[in-house]
Each structure stands twice: as C-alpha cells, then as structure tokens.
C-alpha positions as CSV (number, residue, x, y, z in Angstrom):
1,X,-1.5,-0.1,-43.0
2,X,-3.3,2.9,-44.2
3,X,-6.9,3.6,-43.4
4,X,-6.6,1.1,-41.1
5,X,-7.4,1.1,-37.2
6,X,-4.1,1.2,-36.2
7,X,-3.0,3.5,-38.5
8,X,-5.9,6.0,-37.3
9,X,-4.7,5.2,-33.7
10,X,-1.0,6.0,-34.7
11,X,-2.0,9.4,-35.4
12,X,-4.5,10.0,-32.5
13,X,-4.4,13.2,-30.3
14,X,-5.0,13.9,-26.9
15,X,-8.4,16.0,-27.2
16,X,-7.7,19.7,-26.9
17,X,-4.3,18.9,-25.8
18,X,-2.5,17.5,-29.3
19,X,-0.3,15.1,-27.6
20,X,0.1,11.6,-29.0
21,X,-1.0,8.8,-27.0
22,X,-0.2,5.8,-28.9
23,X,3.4,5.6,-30.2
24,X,3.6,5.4,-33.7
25,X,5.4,3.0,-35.9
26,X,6.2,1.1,-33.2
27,X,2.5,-1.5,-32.5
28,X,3.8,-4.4,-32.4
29,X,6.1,-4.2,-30.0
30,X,3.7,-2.2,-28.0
31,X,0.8,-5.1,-28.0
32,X,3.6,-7.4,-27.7
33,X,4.2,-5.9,-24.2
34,X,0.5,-4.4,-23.9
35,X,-0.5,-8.1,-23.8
36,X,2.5,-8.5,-20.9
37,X,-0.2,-6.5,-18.2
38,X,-3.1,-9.1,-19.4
39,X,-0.6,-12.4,-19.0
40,X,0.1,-11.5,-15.4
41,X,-3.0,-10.3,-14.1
42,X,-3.8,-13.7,-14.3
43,X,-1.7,-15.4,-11.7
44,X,-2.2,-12.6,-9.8
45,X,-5.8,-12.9,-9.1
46,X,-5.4,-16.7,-9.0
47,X,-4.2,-16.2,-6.0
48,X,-7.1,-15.0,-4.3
49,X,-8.7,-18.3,-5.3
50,X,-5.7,-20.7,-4.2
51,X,-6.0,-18.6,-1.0
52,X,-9.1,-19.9,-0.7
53,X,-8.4,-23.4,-2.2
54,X,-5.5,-24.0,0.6
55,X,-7.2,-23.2,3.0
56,X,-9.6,-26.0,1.9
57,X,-6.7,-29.1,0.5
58,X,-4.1,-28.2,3.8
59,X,-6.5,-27.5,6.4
60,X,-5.1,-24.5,7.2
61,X,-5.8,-21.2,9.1
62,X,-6.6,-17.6,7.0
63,X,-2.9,-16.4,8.4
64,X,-1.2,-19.2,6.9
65,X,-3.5,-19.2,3.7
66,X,-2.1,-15.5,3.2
67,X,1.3,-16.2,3.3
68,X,0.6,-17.4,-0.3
69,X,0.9,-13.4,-0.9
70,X,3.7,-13.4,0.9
71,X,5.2,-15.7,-1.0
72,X,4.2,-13.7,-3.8
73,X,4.9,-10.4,-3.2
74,X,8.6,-11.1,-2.0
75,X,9.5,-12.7,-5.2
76,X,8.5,-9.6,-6.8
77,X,10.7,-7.0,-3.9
78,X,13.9,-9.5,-3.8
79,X,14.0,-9.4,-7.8
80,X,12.6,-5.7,-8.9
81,X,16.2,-4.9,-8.6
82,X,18.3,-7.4,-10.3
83,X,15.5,-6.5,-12.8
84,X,16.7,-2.9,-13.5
85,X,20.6,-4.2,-13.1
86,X,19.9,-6.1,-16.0
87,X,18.1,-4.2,-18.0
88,X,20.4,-1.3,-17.0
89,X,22.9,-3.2,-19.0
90,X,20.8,-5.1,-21.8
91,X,18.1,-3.3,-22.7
92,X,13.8,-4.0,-22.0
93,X,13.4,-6.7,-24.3
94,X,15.9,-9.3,-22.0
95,X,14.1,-8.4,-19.1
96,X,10.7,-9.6,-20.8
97,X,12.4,-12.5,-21.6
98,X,13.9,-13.4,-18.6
99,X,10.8,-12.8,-16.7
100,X,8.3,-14.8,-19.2
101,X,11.0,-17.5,-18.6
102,X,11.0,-17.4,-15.0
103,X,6.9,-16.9,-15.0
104,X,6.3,-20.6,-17.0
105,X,9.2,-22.5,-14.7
106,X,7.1,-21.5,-11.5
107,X,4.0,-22.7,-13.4
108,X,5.5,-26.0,-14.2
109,X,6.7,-26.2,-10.6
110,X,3.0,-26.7,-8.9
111,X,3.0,-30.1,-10.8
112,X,5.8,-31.5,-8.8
113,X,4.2,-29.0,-5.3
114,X,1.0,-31.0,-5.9
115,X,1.9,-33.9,-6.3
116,X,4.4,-34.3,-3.5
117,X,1.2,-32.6,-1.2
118,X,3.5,-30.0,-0.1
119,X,2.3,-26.5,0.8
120,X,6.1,-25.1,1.1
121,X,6.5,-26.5,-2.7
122,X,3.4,-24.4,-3.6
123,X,5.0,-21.2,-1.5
124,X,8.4,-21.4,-3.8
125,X,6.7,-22.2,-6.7
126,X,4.4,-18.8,-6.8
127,X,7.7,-17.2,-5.3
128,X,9.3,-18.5,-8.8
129,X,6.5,-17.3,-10.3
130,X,6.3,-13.7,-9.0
131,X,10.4,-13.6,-9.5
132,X,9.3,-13.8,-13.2
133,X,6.8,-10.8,-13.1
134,X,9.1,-9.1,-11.4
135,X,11.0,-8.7,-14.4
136,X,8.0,-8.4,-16.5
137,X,6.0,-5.3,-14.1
138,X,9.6,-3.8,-13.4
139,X,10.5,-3.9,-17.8
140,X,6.8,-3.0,-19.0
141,X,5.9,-0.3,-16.7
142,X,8.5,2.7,-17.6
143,X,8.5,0.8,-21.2
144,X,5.1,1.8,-22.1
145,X,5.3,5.0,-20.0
146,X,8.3,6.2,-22.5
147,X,7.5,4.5,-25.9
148,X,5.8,7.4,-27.4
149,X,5.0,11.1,-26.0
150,X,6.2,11.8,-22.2
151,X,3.0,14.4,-21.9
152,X,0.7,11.5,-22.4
153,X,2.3,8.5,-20.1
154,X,0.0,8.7,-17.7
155,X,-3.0,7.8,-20.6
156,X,-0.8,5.4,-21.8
157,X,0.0,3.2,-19.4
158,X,-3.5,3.8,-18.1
159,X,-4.4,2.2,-21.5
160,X,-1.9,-0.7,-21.2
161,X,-2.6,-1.5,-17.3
162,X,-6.4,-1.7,-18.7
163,X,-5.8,-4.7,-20.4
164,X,-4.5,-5.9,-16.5
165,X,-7.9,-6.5,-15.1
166,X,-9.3,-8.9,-18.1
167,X,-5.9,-11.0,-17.0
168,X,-7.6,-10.8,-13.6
169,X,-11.1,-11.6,-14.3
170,X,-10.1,-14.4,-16.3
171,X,-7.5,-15.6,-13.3
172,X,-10.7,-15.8,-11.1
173,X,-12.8,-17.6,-14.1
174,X,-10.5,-20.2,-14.2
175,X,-9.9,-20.5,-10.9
176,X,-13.9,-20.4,-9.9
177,X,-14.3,-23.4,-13.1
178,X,-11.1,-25.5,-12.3
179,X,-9.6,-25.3,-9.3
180,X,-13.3,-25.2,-7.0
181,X,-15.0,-28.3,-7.0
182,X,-17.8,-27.3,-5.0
183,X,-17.3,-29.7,-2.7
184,X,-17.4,-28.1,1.1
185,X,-17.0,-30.7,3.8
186,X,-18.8,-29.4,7.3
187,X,-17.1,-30.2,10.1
188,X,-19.9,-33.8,10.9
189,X,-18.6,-35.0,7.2
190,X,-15.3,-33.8,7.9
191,X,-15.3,-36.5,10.8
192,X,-17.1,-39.0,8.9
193,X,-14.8,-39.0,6.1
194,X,-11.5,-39.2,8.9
195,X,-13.7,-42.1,10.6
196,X,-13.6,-44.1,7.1
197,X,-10.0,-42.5,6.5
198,X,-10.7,-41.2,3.0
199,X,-10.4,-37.3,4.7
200,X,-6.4,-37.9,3.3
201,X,-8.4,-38.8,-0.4
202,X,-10.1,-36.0,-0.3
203,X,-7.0,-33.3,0.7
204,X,-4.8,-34.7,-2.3
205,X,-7.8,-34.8,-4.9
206,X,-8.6,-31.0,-4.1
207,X,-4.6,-30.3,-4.4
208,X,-4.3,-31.9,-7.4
209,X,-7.2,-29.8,-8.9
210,X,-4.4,-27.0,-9.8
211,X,-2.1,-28.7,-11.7
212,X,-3.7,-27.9,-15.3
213,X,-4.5,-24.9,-15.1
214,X,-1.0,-23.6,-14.3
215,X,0.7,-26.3,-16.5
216,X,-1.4,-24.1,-19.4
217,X,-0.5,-20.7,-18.3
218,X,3.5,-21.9,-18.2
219,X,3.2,-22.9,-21.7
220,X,1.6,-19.5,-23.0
221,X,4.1,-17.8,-21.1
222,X,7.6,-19.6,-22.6
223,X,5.2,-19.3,-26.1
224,X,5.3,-15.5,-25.8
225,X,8.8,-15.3,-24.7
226,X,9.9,-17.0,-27.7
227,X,7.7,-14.4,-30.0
228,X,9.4,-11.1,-28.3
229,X,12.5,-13.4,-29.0
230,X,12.2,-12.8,-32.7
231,X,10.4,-9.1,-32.8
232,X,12.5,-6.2,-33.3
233,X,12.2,-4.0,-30.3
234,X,13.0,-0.4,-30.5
235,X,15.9,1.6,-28.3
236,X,13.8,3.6,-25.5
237,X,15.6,7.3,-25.3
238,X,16.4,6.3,-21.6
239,X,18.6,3.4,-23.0
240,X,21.8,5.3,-24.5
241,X,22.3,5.9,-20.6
242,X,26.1,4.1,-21.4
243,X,27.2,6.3,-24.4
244,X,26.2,9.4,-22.7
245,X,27.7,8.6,-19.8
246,X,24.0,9.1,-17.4
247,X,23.7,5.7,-15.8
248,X,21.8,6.9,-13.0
249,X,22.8,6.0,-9.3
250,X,20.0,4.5,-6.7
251,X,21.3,7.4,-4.1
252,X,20.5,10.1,-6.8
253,X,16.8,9.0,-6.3
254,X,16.9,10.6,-2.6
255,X,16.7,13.8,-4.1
256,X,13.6,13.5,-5.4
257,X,10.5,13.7,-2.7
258,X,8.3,13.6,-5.1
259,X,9.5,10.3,-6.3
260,X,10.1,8.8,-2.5
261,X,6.2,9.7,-1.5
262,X,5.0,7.7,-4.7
263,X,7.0,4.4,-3.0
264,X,4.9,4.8,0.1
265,X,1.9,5.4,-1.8
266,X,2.4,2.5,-3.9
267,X,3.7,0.2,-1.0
268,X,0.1,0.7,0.1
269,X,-2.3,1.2,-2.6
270,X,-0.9,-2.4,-3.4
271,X,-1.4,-3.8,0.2
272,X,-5.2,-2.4,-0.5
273,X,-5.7,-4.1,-3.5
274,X,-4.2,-7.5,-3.0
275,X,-5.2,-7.2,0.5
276,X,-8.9,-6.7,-0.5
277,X,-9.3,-9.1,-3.7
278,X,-7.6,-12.0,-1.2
279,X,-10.0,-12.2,1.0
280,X,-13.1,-10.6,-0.9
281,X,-14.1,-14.7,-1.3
282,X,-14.4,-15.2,2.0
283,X,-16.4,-12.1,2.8
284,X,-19.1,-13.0,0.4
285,X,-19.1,-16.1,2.3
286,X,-18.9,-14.3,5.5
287,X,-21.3,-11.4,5.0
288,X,-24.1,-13.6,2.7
289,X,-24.0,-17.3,3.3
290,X,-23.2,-18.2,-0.7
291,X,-21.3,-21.3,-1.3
292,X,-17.3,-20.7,-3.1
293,X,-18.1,-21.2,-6.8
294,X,-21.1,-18.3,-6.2
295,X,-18.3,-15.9,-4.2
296,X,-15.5,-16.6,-7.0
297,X,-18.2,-15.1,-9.7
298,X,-18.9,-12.0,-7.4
299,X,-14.8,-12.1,-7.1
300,X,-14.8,-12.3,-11.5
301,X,-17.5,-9.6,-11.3
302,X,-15.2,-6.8,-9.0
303,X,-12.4,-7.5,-11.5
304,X,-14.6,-6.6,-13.9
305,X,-15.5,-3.5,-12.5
306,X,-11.9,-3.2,-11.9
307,X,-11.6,-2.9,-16.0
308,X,-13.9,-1.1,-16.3
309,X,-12.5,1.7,-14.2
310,X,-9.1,1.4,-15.8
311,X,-10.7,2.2,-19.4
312,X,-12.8,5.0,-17.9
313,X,-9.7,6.5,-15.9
314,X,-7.7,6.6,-19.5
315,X,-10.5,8.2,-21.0
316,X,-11.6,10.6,-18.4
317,X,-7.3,11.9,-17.8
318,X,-7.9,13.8,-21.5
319,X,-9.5,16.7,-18.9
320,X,-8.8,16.0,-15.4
321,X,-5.2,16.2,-14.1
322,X,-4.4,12.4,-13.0
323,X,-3.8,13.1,-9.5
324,X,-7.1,14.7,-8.7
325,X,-8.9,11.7,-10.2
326,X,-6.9,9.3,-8.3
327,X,-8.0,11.9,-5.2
328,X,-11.2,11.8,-6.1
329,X,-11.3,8.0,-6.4
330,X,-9.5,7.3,-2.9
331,X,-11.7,9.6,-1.2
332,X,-14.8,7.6,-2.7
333,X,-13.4,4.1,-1.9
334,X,-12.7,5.5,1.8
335,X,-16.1,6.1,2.3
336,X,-17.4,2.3,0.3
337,X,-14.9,0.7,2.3
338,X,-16.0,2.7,5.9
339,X,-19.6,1.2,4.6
340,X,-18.6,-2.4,4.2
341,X,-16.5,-2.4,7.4
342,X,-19.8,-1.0,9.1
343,X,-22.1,-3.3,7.6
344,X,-21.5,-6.2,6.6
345,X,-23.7,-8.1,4.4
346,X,-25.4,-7.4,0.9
347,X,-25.2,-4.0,1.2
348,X,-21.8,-4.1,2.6
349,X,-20.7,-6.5,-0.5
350,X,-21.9,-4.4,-3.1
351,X,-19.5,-1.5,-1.6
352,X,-16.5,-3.9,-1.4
353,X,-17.9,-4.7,-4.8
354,X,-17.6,-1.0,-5.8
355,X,-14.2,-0.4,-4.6
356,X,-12.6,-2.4,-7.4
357,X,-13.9,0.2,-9.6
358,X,-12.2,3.2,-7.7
359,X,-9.0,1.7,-7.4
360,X,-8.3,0.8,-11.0
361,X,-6.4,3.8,-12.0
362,X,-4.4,3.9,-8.9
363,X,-1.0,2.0,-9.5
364,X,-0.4,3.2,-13.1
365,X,-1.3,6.7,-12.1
366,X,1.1,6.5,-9.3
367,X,4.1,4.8,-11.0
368,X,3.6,7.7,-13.4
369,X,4.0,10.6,-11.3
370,X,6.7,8.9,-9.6
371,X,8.8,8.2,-12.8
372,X,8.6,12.0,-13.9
373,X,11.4,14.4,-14.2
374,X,13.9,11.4,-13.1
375,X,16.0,11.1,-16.2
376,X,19.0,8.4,-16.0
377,X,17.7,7.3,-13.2
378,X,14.3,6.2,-14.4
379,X,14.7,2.4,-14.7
380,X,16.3,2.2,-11.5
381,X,13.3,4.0,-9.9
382,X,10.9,1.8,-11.7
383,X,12.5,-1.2,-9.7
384,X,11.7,0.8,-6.5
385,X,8.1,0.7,-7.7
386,X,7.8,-2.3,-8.5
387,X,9.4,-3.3,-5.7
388,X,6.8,-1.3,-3.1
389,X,4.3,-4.2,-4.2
390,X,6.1,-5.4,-1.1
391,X,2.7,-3.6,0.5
392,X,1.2,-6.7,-0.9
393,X,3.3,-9.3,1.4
394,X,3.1,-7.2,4.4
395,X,-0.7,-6.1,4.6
396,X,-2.4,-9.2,3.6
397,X,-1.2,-11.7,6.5
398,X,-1.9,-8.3,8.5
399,X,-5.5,-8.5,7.1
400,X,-5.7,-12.2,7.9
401,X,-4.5,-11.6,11.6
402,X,-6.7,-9.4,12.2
403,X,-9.8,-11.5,11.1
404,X,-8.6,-13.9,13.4
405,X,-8.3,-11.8,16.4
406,X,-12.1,-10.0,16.0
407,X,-13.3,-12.9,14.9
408,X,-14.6,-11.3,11.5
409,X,-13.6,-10.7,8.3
410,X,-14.9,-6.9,8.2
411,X,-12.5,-5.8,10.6
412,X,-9.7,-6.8,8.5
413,X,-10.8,-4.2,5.9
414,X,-9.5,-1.2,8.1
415,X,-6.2,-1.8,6.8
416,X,-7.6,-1.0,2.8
417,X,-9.3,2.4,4.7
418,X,-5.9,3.5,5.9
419,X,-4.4,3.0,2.8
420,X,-6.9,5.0,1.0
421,X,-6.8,8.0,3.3
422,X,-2.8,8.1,3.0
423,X,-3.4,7.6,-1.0
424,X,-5.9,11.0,-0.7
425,X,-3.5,12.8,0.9
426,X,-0.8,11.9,-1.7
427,X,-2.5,12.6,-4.5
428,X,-3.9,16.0,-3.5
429,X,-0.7,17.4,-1.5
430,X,2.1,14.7,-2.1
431,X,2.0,14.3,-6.1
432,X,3.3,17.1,-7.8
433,X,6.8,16.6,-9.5
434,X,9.2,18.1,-7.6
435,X,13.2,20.0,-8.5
436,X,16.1,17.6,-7.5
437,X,16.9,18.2,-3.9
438,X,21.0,19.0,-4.0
C-alpha cells in the first residue's frame, strides 16, 4: 500500500551498505512465517516450567525432570531430515504445514498424558510436539534467510528469530499463571497429606493443571496451518533444484568446513541455551530462597532480555561483521556465566540473568554463516542445523547430573561456560565461509 509502513519497509536499505533487508512484494508470506519463530518459542520455554512442574506432580528427581528436553530435542534430530526430504520434493510451504499439524496433535496429546497420570505419555507428547517444529525451525530458517537479498540474511533472520523470544516470554507467562499453583508441599505436609492419603489428590490435581494451556496452543497452531493453507507462497531460487538438475547430495556437505564447524557450534550454543533457561527456575530458588511463581517471573524477565538482544543484534550487524558480535557476545557471557558459577546468589542471578541477553543473536547468526556459499545443497544443510539442536537433549540431563552429584545447581552451569568458549573460538577463527573442499 503506498506511503504505508510496509511499503517504506519494502524499500529499506541496509545503512551505508544499500542491501535490502526486507523482501519486497512478498509480506505476507513473510509475517506469515515471521510469526512461525513466535508460535514455537512458546512450547519451547514451556518447558522449562513443566521441568519444574514434574518434578513437583511425579515426584521425580532433576535427571528425570530433564529428560523432558530429551524428549524434546530428539523429536526435533530424528525429524530435521525427513523435513528437508520433503521439502526437497514439495516445496517450504508443506513443510510449514506439516509441522503446524504435527505441533497442535502433540498439544492435544497432554489431555489424554494427564489424564491417564502418565509421565511417558507427557515424554511422547512433547516428542510429537517437537517432531512438528522440526519441520517448522528446519522450513523457516533458510526460508527467511533466502526470501529477499542473500547480503542481508544474517539481519534478516536476526529480525525474524526476534520475534522468537516474545514466544518464549509468553511460554513462561503462561506457564508461571497456569500451570504453577503456588502450592509447595515441605516434606512434614508432604507426610501429613500421605498420612490422610490425599498426597495421590494432590499429584493428579497439579498434573491436570496443564491440560488448557496446551489444548489452546494446539488450536492456534492447526488455525495457522490452515491460513498458510490458502496464502500464496512464492518459489525460493533454491527450489528449481529439479529442473536444473542441482538436488544437492548430504556427502557434498563434507566439503565444506566452514559449514561442518557451524554444526558443532550450534550443537552447543543450543545445549547452552536450553541447558540454562531449564534449570534457571531452580537456581533462583537455589541461590535466593523465592518461592516458583516469583522464579518463573525472573525466568519471563531473562526471555525478555533475550528479545531484547535479538532486536539490538539485528540493529547493531548494519556495522559490525556478525561473527565478531557473536565473538564479542560469547566472550561476555563466558565471563557472567564464570560469575554465577562462582557466586551464587543475587549477584550471581543477575549474571545468569544477563546471559540471555548475550546469547540472543547466537543461533540465527550461526545457521547463517553455516548456510553460505552451499548452493543445492542448502536445505539439506539446514536440516543438519536444525538437527544439532540435538545439543539440547544431550547437555541438559548432563546439567541435571551434575547438580546431583555436587549437590548444587551452580556447578551444573560449567557445561554453558564450555559452550561459550568453543562458540568464541568459532566465531573468531572457525566462521569464515570457506571454498568447497574437492
């Protein structure tokens, strides 16, 4: 619409580098699938509450609680590449589908997991769940990195994945309002309540406490399907792969180092994140003696400085290079996290509570750099991306067993601090594209 804000944005440059950022004639598909990064950010972070919640309504240890990401995180590795087979094949637009499909059918599923009292039930459901993102992270990703100009990716899906962390604050708001009662049972009125045998009352009426809120995100999600159903998507250049004979091979993508040290990276910038949101509840607990509706909000409040970071990062990439921000940024959360490990307590939170900030621009910025220069063999190595967030799976219970064994959550936080140095190192040394390797 002329003179309106889209149509100023349509036309907006890069400052003092003329490269478009937004693509034009295309907006609504792109807030269609902009809106994609908010709808997941929400289960996502809901997790670190049903961590929490779990461990609460099955009376169950931190380990076991983690598994939940677990769970999670290999639904997205097992289906990141039937994801880019399909897509391969049909196109983006089926892979949102399919995933905002498979996204509301594991929502539905924790009515059933609830009411049956079952914590395996819970642990398929959220796999179901994170199936359906897989799709969604493994479409929207190299989507939005190549729907418009390839000099200004990096901005752009900074710019998209910003819209991530308000799906994760509001995650943690809803979990914080409706899933916590507020209700913490010490261990004398744990007895008491299995003396009068309404303990068993108690478990089921904190289990059932999930049901609504997922029942609502299921429908919002088959809602949105249904609207990229019926919107006319455009043909990404990547996607004439058939009639030009490039399908791109996942052996070609051994030739590219630059590419294969993004995958590590990734694999643990996401153990990091996942790893330190999961049990950031539990160290306000921990560290400061607040009850679990008061350590939810400081949980909302990181996410928000998460947010925050991602719309500074997009901002501040118009004059530094990406990878010497994301340098700059690990290097500053090594040092926050080294601090909270150190000493624990209010001044230990508020570094915890910093580090959301610093790692905001880190998975966008890395998926990125590792999609550059690959050609044919882009959506394929978006799948491998997506598919690092593995880290997630494999760090967390890592985190939790560690807490166990020192008897602290602090401790656990070492496993964030040698993700961050090996993240430094990447993005100073480890980032630049790099020729094919014959």
């Amino acid at each position: 619409m002329p003179g309106s804000t889209f149509g100023k944005l349509e036309v907006s440059k890069e400052a003092g580098h003329g490269h478009s950022l937004f693509p034009a004639g295309q907006f609504v598909p792109f807030i269609l699938v902009t809106t994609l990064f908010f709808l997941w950010g929400i289960p996502n972070n809901l997790n670190d509450v049903l961590i929490r919640q779990f461990m609460k309504s099955f009376a169950i240890s931190r380990f076991r609680a983690g598994l939940v990401q677990s769970a999670f995180y290999i639904g997205y590795f097992l289906m990141a590449i039937p994801a880019a087979v399909l897509m391969r094949k049909v196109g983006y637009k089926t892979g949102f589908v399919t995933g905002l499909f498979l996204f509301g059918t594991g929502c539905f599923l924790f009515w059933p997991a609830a009411l049956a009292g079952s914590y395996a039930s819970f642990l398929f459901a959220l796999f179901v769940i994170a199936s359906g993102l897989s799709f969604l992270e493994t479409a929207a990703n190299p989507f939005i990195a190549q729907l418009g100009d390839p000099d200004s990716s990096e901005r752009r899906l900074n710019f998209s994945q910003a819209f991530n962390p308000l799906g994760a604050i509001t995650g943690a708001l809803i979990g914080t309002v409706f899933i916590f009662s507020g209700v913490e049972l010490t261990a004398q009125e744990t007895a008491a309540q299995k003396a009068q045998g309404l303990y068993a009352a108690y478990l089921q009426a904190e289990t059932l406490r999930v049901i609504k809120p997922y029942l609502a995100i299921g429908v919002v999600a088959i809602l949105w399907a249904v609207l990229i159903m019926r919107t006319k998507f455009p043909t990404i250049q990547i996607e004439h792969e058939r009639s030009t004979g490039g399908h791109g091979h996942f052996r070609e993508l051994f030739r590219y180092p630059h590419f294969l040290r993004a995958v590590g990276a990734q694999f643990l910038y996401v153990g990091a994140q996942v790893g330190t949101w999961s049990y950031f509840i539990q160290y306000v607990q921990e560290s400061t003696r607040q009850p679990e509706k008061i350590a939810g909000y400081f949980l909302t409040g990181t996410l928000a400085a998460f947010g925050v970071g991602r719309f500074a990062s997009a901002y501040l990439m118009r004059t530094i290079a990406p990878n010497k921000l994301m340098g700059a940024y690990s290097v500053a959360n090594v040092v926050l996290v080294s601090l909270g490990v150190l000493f624990p307590g209010w001044f230990g939170l508020w570094c915890m509570f910093l580090t959301s900030f610093f790692m905001s621009l880190m998975f966008p910025t890395i998926f990125a750099l590792g999609l550059k220069g690959l050609g044919p063999n882009t959506k394929i190595g978006g799948s491998l991306l997506v598919m690092a967030i593995v880290g997630g799976a494999v760090l967390t219970p890592l985190m939790g067993f560690i807490s166990e064994k020192f008897h602290t959550i602090a401790m656990a936080y070492l496993v964030p601090l040698f993700s961050y140095i090996v993240i430094a190192l990447y993005s100073f040394f480890g980032a630049r594209q790099t020729e094919a390797v014959n």
